[in-house]
C-alpha positions as CSV (number, residue, x, y, z in Angstrom):
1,X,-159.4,-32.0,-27.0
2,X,-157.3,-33.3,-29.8
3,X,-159.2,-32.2,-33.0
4,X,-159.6,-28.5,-33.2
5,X,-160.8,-27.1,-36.8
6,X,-163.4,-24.4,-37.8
7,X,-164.0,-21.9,-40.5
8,X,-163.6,-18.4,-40.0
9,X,-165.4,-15.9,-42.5
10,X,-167.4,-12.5,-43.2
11,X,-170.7,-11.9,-45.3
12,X,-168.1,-11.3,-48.4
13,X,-165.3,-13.6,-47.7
14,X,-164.2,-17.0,-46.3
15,X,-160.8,-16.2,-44.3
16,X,-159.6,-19.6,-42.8
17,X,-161.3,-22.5,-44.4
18,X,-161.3,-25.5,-42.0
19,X,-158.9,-24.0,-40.3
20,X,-156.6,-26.5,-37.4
21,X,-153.4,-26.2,-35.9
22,X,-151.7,-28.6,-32.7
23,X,-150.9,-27.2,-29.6
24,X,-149.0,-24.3,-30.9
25,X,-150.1,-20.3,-30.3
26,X,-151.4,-18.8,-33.8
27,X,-151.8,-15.6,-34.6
28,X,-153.7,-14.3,-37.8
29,X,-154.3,-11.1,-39.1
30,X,-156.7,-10.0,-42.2
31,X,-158.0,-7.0,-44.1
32,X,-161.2,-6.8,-45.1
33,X,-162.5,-4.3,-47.2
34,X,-165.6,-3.2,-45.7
35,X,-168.3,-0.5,-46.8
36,X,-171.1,-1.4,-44.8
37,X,-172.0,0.1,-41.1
38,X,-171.5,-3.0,-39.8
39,X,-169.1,-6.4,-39.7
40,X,-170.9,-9.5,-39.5
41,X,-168.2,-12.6,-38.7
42,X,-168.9,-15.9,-37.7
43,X,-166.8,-18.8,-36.8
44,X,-168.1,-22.3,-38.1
45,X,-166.7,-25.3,-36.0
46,X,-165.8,-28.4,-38.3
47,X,-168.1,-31.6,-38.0
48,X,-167.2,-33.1,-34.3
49,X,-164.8,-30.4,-33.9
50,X,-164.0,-26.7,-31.6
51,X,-162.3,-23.9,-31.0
52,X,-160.9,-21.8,-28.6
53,X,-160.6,-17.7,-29.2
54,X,-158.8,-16.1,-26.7
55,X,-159.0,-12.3,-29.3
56,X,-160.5,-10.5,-31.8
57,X,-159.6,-6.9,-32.5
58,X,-161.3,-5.2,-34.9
59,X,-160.0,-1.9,-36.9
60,X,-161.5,0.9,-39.0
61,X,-159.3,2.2,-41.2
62,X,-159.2,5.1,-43.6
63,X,-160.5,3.6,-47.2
64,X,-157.0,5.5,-48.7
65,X,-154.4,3.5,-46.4
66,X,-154.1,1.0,-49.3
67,X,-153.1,2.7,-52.5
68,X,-154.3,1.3,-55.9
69,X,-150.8,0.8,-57.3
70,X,-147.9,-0.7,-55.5
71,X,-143.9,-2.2,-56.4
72,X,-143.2,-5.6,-56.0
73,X,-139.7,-5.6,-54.7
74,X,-137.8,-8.8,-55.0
75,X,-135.0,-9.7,-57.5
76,X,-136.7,-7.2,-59.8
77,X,-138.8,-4.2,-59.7
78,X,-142.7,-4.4,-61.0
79,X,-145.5,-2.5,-60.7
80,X,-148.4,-3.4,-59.6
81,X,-151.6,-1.4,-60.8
82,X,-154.9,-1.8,-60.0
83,X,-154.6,-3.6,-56.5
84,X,-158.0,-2.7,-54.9
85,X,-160.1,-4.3,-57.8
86,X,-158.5,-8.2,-56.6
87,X,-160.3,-10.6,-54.9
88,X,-158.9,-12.4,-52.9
């Protein structure tokens, strides 16, 4: 049970690529930006590889909880416009 890695994406987007960690708890979170009735996800073990999943929680949210514009807040102030039209 030493080599753990796999690939983790949506119809849309690749979300952990070849993915591995040690013996160490990880926790991941992501939005996704979905329009469609339904989420199709699928995890993709590495060549002689697995994984283990102990959770998935998946949450519908409103399609205004992101805004479009945003600040950047670090040693200066920016402003950051047209946020939703990124890929990531």
């Amino acid at each position: 049970m030493s080599t753990v890695s796999f690939s983790f994406i949506t119809k849309n987007h690749v979300l952990l690529d070849d993915f591995s960690t040690s013996n160490t708890i990880s926790v991941k979170e992501f939005s996704v930006d979905e329009t469609l009735d339904n989420l199709v996800s699928m995890f993709i073990p590495s060549a002689v590889s697995f994984a283990f999943l102990n959770a998935i929680e998946v949450v519908s949210v409103p399609d205004d909880l992101i805004t479009d514009n945003s600040v950047l807040t670090a040693d200066t102030l920016e402003n950051l416009k047209g946020l939703l039209n990124q890929k990531s």
